[in-house]
matplotlib code that plots the C-alpha trace (Angstrom):
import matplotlib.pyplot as plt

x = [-6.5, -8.0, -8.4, -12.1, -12.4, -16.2, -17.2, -20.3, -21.8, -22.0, -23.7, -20.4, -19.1, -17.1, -17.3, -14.3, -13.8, -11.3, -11.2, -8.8, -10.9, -10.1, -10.1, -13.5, -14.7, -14.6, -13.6, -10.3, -9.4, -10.0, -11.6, -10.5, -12.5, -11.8, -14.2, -13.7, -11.1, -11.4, -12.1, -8.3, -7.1, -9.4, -8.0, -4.1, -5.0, -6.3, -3.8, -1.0, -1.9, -2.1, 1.3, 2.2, 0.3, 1.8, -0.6, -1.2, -5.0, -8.1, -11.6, -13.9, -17.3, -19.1, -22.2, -21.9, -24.1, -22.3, -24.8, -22.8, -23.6]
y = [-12.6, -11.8, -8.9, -8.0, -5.6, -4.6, -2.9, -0.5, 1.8, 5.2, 8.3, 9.3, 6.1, 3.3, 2.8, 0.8, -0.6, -2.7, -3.9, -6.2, -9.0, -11.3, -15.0, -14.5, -13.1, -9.4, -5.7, -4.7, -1.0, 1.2, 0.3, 2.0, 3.6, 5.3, 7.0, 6.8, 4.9, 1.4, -2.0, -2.9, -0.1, -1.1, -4.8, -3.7, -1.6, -4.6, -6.8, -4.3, -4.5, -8.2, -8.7, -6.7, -8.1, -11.1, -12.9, -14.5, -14.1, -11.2, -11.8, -9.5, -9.3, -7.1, -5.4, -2.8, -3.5, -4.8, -5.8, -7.4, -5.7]
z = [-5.4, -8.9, -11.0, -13.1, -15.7, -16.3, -19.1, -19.7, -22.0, -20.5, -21.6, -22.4, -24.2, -22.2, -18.8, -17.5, -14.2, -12.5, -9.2, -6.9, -5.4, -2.5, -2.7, -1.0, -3.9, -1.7, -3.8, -1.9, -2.0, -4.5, -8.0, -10.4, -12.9, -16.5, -19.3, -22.9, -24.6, -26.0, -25.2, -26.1, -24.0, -21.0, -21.1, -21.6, -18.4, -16.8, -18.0, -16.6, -13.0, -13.1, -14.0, -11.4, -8.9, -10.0, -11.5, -15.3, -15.9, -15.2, -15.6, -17.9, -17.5, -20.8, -20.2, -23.6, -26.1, -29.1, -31.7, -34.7, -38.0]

ax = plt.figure().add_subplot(projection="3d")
ax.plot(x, y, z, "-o")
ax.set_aspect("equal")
plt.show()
């Protein structure tokens, strides 16, 4: 079992998304998703439900558009 967080830009700012996936690579249940808020927030959200599914690592996958200034 693994966890992803994907982040998106929305029309209404971040899009964050995490899902449970199988060892088969397979979405199980329900993702869930969340508007607004920060990257940092996402990934302590992501972080949070793999510790208690018992595991030590997620995966993120960025799609925002982050051009450095």
């Amino acid at each position: 079992m693994s966890i992803r967080l994907k982040l998106e830009d929305g029309r209404d700012g971040l899009v964050a998304t995490i899902s449970e996936r199988n060892d088969a690579g397979k979405i199980t249940g329900q993702p869930s998703v969340f508007l607004g808020g920060t990257k940092e927030e996402a990934k302590t959200r992501a972080k949070a439900l793999a510790r208690t599914r018992g595991l030590k690592t997620y995966g993120i996958v960025d799609k925002t558009n982050t051009a450095a200034v």
